[in-house]
N, C-alpha and C positions, 0 to 999 in steps of 0.2 A: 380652751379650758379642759382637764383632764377630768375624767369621770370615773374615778375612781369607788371602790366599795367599801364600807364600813360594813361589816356583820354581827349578829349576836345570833347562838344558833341553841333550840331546845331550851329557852328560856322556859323555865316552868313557873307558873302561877294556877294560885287557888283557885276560884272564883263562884259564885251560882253562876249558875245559868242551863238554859233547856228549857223545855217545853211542857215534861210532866212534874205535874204534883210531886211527884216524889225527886228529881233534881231540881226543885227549887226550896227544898228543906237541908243540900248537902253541899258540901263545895267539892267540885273537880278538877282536876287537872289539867290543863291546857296546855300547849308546847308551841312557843313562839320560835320562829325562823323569820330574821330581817335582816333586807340586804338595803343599806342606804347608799345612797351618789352622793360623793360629796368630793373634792380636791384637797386630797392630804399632805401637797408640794406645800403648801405653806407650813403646816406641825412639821413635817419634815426639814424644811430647812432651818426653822426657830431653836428646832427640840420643845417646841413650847403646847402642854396642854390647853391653853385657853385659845391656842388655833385650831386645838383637833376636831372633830367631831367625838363627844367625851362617852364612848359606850356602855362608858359603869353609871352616868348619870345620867340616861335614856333607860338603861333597863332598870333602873330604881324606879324611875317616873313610871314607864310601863308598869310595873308591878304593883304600885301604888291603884293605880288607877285602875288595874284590872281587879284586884282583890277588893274596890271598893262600887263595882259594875255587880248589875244584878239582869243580863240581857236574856233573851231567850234565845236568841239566835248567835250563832259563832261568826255568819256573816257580819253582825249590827256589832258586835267587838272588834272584829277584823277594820272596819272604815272609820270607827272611831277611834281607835287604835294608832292606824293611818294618818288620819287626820290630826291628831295628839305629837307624832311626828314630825310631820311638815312644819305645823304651826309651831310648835312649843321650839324645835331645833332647827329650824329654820332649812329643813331638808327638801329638795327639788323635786326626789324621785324616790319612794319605798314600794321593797316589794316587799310582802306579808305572806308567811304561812301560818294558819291556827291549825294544827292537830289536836281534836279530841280523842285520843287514843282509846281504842276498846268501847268505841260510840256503836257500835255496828257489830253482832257476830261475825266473827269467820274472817274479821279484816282487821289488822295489827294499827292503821292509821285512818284516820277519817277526818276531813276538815276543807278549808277555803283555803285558797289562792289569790290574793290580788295585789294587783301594781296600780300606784294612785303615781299621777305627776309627771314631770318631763326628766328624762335623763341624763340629758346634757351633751 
């Protein structure tokens, strides 16, 4: 089986989230990087979108559901997230990045890294 990558990269969504009082009165910005395993030999030999893995309706879901998340943590979005993935697209393997950009003085990107799953 080929293991190939689906991506969506700097997905920006709204969302609360954070720890103080005052980010949890505002919404920020978050920037999603995902890379999914999937075997796109089948979309490719069809031409048929109902084989592919459909990246425009993964990042609507994602964004749906992060604008509608009120987490404290970027980690607890990052594995539900994840998990919202796998389960809802029937994905083997994601990797995730959250950037909460401008979280931190003095450092342009700040956030989690994780890979849930097997990759095939």
């Amino acid at each position: 089986m080929a293991s190939d990558i689906v991506y969506l990269r700097d997905l920006c969504v709204s969302v609360v989230i954070g720890i103080y009082d005052w980010e949890r009165r505002i919404r920020q910005k978050l920037y999603l990087d995902i890379d999914m395993a999937t075997d796109i030999q089948p979309a490719a030999a069809s031409d048929d979108i109902d084989l592919a893995l459909n990246y425009k309706a993964i990042s609507k879901r994602i964004t749906e559901f992060c604008e509608n998340s009120e987490y404290l943590l970027v980690e607890t979005l990052a594995e539900n997230v994840a998990a919202l993935i796998r389960d809802e697209f029937g994905v083997s393997w994601v990797r995730l990045k959250v950037n909460k950009k401008g979280a931190v003085s003095g450092a342009t990107d700040v956030g989690v890294v994780i890979e849930r799953g097997e990759r095939g």
